[in-house]
NUMI-590475 format. One record per residue: x, y, z of N, C-alpha, C, CB in turn; residue in three letters. Coordinates in pm, whole numbers, plus 50000, padded with zeros to 5 digits. Last residue first. Glycine has a CB too. Layout:
N
XYZXYZXYZXYZala ...
END
This chain:
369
244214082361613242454088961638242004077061712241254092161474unk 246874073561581246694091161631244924090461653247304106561467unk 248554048561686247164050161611247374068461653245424038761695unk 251734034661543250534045361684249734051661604251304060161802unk 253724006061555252864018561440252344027361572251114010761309unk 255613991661725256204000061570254954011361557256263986961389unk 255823973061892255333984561926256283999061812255593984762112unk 256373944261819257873948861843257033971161916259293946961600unk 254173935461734254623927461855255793936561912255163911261815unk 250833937961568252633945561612252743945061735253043962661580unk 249543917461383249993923761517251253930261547249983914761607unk 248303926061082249113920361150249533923461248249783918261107unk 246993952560972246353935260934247073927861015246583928160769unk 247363976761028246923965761153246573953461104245653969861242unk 249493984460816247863990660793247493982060918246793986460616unk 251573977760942251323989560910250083993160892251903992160821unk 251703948460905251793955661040251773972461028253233950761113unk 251183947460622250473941060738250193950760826251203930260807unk 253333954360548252333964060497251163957460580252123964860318unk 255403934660646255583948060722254543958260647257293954060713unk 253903907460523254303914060708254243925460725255723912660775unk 254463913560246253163910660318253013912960433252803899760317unk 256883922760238256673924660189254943930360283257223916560100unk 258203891060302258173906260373257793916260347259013911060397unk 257263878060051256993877660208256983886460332257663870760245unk 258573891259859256813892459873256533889160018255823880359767unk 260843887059898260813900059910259043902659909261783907359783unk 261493860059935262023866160033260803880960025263853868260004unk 258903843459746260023851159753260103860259869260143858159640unk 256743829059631257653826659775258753834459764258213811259806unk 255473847859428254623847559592255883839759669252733835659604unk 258683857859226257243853559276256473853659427257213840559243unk 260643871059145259993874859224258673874059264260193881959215unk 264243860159107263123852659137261953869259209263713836759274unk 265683878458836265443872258926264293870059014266133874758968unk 268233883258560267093881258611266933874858738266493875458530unk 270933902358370270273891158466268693891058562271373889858573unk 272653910258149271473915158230270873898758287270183925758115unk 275533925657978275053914358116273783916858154275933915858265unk 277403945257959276703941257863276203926357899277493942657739unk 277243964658242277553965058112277083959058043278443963658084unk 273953953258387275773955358427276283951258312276573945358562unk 270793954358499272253954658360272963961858402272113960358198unk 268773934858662269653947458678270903938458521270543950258910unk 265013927658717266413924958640267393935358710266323927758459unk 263283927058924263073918558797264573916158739262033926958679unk 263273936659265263633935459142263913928259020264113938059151unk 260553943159490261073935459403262453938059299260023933659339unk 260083962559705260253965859589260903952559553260973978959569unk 258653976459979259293970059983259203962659773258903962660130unk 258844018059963258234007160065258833991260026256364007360048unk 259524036959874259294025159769258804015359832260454020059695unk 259394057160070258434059959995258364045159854258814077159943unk 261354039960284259354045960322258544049160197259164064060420unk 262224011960135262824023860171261064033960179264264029060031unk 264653984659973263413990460059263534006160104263293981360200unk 264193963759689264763975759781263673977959832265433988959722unk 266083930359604265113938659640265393952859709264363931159717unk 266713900659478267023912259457266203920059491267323914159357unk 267793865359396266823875459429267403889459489265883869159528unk 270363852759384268773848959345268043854759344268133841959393unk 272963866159245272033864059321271123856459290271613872659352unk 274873874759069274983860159097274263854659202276233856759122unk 275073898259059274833893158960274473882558958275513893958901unk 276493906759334274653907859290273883901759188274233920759250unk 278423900659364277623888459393276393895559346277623882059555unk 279813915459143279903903859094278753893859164281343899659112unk 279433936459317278743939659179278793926859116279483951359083unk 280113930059663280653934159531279413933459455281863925059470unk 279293947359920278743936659854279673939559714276943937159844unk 280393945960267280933949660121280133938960056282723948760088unk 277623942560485278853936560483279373947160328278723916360472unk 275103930060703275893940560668277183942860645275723946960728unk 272533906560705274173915660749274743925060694275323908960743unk 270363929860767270243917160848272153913860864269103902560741unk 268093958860940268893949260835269463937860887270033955860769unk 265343975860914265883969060960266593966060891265453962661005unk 264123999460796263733987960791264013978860887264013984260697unk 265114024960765264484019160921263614012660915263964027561019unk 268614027660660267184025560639266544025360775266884012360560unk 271164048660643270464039060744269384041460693270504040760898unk 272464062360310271654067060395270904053060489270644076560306unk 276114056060235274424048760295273604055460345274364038860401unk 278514064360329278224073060213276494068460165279564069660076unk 278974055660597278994072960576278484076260460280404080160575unk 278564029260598279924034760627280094045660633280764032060559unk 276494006960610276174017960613277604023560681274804019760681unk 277133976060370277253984060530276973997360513278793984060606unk 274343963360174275613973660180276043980960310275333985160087unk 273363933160245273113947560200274123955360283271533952960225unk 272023898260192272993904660245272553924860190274613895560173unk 270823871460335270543881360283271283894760317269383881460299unk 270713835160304271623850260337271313860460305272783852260293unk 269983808860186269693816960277270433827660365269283810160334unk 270863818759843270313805559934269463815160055271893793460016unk 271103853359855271533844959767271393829459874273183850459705unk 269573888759852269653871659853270273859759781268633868059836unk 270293919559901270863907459829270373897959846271973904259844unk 268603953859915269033940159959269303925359834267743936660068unk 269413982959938269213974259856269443963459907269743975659758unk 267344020360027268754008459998267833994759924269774001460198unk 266454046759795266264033259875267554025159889265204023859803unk 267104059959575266144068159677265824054859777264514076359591unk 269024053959334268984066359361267844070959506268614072459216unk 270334027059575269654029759453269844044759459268084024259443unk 273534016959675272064020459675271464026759548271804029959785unk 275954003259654276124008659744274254011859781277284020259714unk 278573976459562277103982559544277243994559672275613968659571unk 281973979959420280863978559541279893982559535281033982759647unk 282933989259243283093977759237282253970759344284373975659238unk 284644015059221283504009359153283373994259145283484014359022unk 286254025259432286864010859336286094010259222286723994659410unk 285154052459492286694046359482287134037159400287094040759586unk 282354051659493283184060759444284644057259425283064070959521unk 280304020959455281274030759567282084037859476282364022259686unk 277454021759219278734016859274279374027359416279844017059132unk 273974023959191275364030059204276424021159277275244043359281unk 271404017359010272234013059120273564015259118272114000859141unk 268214034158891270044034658867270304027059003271004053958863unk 265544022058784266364029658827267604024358874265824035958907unk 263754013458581263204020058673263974027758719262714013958755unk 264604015358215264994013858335264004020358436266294018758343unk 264684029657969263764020558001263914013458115263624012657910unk 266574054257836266834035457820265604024757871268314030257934unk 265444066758026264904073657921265814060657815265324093457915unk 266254061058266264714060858268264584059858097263904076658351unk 268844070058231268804052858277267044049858235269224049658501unk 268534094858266269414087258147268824075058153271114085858164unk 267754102158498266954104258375267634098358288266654117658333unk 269734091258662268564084558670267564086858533267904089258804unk 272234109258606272394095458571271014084858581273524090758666unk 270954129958662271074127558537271074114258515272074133258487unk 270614130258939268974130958903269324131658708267914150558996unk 271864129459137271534114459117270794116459004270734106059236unk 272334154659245272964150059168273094138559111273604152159194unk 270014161059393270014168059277271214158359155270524185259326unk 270454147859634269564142059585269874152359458268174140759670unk 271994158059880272234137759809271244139059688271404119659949unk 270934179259960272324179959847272784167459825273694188359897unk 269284174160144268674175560035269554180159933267654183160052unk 270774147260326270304156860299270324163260157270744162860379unk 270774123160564269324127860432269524144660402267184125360521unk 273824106360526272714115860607271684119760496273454131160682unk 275334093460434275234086160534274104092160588276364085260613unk 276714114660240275694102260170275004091860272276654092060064unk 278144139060279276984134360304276104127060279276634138660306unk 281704126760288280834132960228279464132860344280664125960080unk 283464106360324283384115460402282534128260424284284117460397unk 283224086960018283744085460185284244101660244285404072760196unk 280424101459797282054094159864282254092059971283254100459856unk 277714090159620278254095859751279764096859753277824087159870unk 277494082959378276134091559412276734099359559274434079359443unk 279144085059064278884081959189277494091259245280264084359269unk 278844080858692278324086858833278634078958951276814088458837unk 279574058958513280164071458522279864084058622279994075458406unk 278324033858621279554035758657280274048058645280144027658604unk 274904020858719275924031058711277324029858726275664038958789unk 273283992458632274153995058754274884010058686275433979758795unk 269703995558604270723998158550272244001258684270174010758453unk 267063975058668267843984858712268813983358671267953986858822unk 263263969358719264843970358598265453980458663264663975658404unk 261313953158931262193965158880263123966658773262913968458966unk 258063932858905259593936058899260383947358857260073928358832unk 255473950359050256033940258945257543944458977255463942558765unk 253753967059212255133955959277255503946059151254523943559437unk 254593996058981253843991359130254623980059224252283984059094unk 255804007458826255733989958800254593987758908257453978958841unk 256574030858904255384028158794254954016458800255694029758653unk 257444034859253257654030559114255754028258983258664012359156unk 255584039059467256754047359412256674042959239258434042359500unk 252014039459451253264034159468254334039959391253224021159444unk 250244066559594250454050659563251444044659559250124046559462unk 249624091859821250274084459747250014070759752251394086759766unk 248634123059986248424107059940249234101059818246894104959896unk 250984142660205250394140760040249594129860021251534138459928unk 252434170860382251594159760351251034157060201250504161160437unk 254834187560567253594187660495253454175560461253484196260385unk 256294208160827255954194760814254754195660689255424188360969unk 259304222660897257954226060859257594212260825257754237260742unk 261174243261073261004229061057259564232161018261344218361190unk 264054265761020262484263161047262434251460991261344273160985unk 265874289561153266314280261080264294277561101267884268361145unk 268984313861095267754306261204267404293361128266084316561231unk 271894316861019271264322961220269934316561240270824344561252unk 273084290460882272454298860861271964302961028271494294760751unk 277074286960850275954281660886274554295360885276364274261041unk 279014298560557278454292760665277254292160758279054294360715unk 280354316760328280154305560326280024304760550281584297060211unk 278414355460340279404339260343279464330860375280234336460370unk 276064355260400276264357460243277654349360214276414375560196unk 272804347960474274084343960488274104345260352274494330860560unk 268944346060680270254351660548271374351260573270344365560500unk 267574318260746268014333360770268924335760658268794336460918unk 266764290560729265934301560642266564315360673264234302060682unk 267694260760679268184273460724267924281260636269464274660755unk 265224234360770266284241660648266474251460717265794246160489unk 263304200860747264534212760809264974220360754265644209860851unk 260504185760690261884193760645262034207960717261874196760474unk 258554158660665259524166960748260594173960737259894162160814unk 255754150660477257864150860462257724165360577258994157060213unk 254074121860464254634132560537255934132460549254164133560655unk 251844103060235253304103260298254044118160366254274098260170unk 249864083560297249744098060346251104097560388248574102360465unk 248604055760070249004061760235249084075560181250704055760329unk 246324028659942247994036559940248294044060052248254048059819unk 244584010059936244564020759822245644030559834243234028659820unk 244504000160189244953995460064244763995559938244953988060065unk 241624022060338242904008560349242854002560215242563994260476unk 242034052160174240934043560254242194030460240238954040760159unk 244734076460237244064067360165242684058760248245224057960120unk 244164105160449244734094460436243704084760323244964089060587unk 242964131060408243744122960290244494115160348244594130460192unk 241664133260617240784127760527241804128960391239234136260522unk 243814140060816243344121960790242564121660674242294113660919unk 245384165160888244894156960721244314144660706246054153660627unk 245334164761088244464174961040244544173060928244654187661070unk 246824141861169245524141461219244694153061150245554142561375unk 249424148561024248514135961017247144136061024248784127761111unk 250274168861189249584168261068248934164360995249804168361024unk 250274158161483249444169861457248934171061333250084181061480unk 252354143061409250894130661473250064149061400250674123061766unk 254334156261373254104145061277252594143861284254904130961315unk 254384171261603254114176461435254174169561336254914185261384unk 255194151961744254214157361816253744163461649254694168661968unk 257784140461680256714133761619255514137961713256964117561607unk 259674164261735259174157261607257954151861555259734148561597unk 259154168362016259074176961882258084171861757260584177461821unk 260364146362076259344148662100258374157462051259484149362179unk 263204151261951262254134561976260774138261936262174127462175unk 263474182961945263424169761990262874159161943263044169662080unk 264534196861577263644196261661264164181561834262194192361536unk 268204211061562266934206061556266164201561647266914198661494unk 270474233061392269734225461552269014218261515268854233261664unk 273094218861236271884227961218271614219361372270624226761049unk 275384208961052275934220061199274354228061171277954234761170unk 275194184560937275374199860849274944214360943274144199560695unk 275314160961148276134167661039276334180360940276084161060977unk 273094174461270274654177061350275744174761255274994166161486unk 271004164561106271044179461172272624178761223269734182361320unk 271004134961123271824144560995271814161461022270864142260827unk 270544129761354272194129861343272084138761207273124111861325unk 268304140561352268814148361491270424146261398268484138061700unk 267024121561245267144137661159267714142661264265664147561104unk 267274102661338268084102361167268064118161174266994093860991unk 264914107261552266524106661562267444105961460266904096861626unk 262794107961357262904118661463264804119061478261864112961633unk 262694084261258262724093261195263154105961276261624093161136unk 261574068061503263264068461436263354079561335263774052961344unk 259244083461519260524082461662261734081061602260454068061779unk 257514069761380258144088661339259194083161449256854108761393unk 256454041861295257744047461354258734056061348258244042261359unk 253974051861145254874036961108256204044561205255344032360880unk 250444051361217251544058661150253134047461221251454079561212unk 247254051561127248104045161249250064055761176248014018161233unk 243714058161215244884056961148246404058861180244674063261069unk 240704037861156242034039061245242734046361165242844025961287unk 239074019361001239164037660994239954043461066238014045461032unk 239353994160955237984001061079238534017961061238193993261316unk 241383990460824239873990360774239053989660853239483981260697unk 243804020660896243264007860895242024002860826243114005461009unk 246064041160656244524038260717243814019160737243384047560582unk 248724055360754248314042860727246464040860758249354033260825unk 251224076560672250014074760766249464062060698248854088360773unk 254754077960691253734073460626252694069760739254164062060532unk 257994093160617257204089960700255624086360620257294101360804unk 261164115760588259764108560505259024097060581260244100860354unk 262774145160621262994129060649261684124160557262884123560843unk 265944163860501264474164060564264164145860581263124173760435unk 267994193560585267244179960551266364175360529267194174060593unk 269944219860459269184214560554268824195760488267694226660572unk 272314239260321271364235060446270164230260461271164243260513unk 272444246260025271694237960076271934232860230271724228359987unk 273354270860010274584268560015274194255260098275574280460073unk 271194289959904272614291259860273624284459918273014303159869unk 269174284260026268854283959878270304286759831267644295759821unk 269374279860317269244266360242269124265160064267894260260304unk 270144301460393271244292960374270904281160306271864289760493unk 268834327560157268534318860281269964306760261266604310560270unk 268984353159971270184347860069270114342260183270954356260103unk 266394357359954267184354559823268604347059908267584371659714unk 264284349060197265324357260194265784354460065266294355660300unk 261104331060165262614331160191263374342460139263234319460134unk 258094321960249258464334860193260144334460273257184349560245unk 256014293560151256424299860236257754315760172256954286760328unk 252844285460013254194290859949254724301560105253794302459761unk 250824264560214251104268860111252354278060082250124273160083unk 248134248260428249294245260305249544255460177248844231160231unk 247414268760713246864254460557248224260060474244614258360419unk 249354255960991248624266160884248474259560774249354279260846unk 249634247561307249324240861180248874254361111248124227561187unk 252744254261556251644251061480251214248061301251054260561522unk 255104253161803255154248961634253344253861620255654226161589unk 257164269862020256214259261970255504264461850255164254862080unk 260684278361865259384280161949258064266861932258734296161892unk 263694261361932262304260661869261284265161946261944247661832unk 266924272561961265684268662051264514268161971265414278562169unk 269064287161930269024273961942268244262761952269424272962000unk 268774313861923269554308961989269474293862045269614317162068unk 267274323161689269404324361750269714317461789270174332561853unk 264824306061673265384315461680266994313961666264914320261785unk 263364282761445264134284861579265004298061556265154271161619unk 259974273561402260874279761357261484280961493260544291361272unk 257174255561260257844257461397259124264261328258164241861500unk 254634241661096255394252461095256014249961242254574266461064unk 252774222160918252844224461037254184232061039252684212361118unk 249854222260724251394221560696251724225160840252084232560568unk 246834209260509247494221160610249084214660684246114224960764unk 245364196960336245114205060372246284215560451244174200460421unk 248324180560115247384179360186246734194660253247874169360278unk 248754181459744248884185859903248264187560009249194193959918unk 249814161259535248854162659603248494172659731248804152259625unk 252614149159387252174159159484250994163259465252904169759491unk 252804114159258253054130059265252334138059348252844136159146unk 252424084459226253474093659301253194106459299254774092959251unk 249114080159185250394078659165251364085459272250604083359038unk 245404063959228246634070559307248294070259232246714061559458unk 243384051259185244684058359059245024062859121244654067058935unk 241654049259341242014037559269243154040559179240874032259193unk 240994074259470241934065859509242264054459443241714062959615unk 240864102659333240404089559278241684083459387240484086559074unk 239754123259593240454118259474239804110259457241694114559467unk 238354147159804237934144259654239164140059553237224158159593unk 238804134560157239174138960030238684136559907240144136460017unk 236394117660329237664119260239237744127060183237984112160161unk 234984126460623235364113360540236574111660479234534111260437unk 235964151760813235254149460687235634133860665235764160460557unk 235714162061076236004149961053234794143760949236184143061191unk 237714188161166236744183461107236744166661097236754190460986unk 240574205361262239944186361300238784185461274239914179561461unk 239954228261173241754218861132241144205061177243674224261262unk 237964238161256238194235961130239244228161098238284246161073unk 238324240761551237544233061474237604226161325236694239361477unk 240784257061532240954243461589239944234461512240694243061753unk 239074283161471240554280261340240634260561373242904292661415unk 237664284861629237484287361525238184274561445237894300861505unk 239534287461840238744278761856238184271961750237994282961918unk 240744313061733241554300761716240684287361759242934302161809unk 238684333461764239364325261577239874310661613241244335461486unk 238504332862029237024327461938238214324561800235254344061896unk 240714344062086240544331162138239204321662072240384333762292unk 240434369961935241324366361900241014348661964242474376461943unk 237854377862109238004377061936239154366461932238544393861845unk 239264383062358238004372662347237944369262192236404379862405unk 241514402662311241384390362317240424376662349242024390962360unk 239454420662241240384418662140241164404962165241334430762134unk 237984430562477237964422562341237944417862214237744420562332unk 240234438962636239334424662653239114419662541237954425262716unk 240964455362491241824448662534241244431762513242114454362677unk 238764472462531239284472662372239914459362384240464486262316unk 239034478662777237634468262752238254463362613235724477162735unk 241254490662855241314476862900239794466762810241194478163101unk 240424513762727241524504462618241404491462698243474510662603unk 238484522562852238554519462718239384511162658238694528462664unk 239914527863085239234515563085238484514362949238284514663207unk 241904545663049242284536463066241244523763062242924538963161unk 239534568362946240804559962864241444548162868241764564962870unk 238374570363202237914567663097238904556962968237564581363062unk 240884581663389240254568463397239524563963257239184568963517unk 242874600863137241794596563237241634584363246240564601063217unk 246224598163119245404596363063244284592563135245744590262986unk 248974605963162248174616363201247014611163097248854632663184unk 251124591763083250814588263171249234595963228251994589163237unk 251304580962709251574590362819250854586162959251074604762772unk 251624555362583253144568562520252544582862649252804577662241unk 252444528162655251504537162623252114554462662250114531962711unk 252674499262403253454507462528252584520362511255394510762508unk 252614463162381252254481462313252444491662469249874483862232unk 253884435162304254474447462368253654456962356255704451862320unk 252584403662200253004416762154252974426462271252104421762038unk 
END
């Protein structure tokens, strides 16, 4: 801050009043934040849940990491404030005309108390491309997963204890300045918060039911279905309560054009097995890229899914998901999801190599403590 001193004809006295005032005001001010540091990295045990009942829903962790970008393109440096109701313009770009994104990510507690986190880096870059699709800046690389690791670490005591569930951190972008006509917003802010969680689905890892959709699409060709942003997601949210309220976990959507091509669930992609092939929907623009990995990538029709052996989705917050059945019109088929199955096997590896039960060879997780 600037303070300017409105006359020149002020005694020595004065002047060294205000320099002492000065002083300490900033000795105070460097004692809070020491203060403030301590308190953000305590190193309480846990959190007061039940971790044996962990579900999906919001929990919020202690404290939220903030960074905002000016005009002109640029993010100041970021910090942590405890978690709570940020203050938007009525005419922010992201409440009238949804700008922005966001990504999803997971802390992992080892069983020596480690805690490790699953490859913010790619997360970092998904959100750079879906930032350039809806003409927003965003954070670096480095950015990113500097306010990843930061939040993580001032929430570890809600990371789960090992294999009782995780600490899922959502990274969200949005354009917070005001705009009244249609276009981009002048600033914008990246804020990072936190939660513990169990498993997506109710089923946990029992088998899924899933209803194939035909009077909804979820994306089209040219649209934003290739990118995470938070205008993919409101409109999935009838055809899913419909499907729930039949007894379904959840909806699998066709391609907008033919209906005739799988494409993804309402919040995960989808993989095929049939002998030894495992196939899943090319990512063409209307796919949000997993960062699972994939294997081929091709047009799946609705006919081979039916005619699979097995059936699974993956995706950070369903993590790796069986599916029991899917109904296609008046058709419901079943499939393999016992201990040798494609989808338990991998299943076992990549929650392995996440919590350290398994070596990570490829340099996927990073311990933050």
């Amino acid at each position: 801050m600037i303070k300017t001193v409105s006359s020149l004809l002020k005694s020595h006295v004065h002047i060294r009043t205000l320099q002492t005032f000065s002083k300490y005001n900033a000795q105070a001010a460097s004692a809070l934040r020491e203060e403030r540091k301590k308190h953000v990295y305590q190193d309480d045990a846990y959190a007061d849940m039940d971790w044996d009942n962990l579900g999906y829903a919001l929990n919020p962790a202690d404290y939220m990491y903030v960074m905002k970008c000016s005009k002109d393109g640029e993010f100041t440096e970021g910090e942590l404030t405890p978690f709570g109701n940020i203050q938007l313009s009525p005419s922010a770009g992201v409440l009238n005309y949804g700008q922005a994104i966001y990504e999803g990510t997971k802390a992992y507690r080892k069983e020596n108390g480690k805690v490790l986190l699953f490859r913010p880096d790619h997360n970092a870059v998904r959100m750079q491309l879906g930032a350039e699709r809806m003409l927003m800046p965003s954070p670096s690389v480095d950015q990113f997963v500097d306010a990843v690791k930061q939040t993580a670490f001032a929430n570890k005591r809600w990371v789960p204890p090992s294999g009782k569930g995780s600490l899922y951190i959502r990274p969200l972008l949005m354009g917070t300045g005001p705009v009244l006509g249609l276009g981009p917003a002048p600033e914008y802010a990246f804020i990072v918060y936190a939660s513990p969680v169990g498993n997506y689905f109710k089923e946990g890892t029992a088998g899924l039911n899933l209803y194939v959709e035909e009077e909804y699409s979820r994306a089209a060709p040219g649209g934003s279905g290739g990118v995470k942003s938070i205008t993919n997601y409101a409109p999935v949210l009838k055809a899913l309560s419909r499907a729930k309220s039949l007894g379904f976990s959840d909806v699998l959507y066709l391609d907008s054009v033919k209906k005739k091509y799988l494409e993804e669930a309402s919040a995960c992609n989808v993989f095929v097995v049939k002998g030894r092939t495992i196939s899943t929907p090319a990512t063409n623009g209307t796919i949000l890229e997993g960062l699972l990995g994939r294997v081929v990538e091709k047009a799946v029709h609705v006919d081979e899914v039916m005619d699979a052996d097995e059936v699974f989705c993956t995706g950070t917050a369903v993590g790796v998901a069986p599916v029991g059945t899917i109904t296609y019109q008046d058709r419901r088929v079943e499939y393999e999801t016992g201990d040798e199955s494609v989808c338990h096997k991998l299943r076992s590896v990549l929650v392995g190599i996440q919590t350290g039960l398994v070596e990570d060879t490829k340099g996927w997780v990073t311990c933050i403590n």
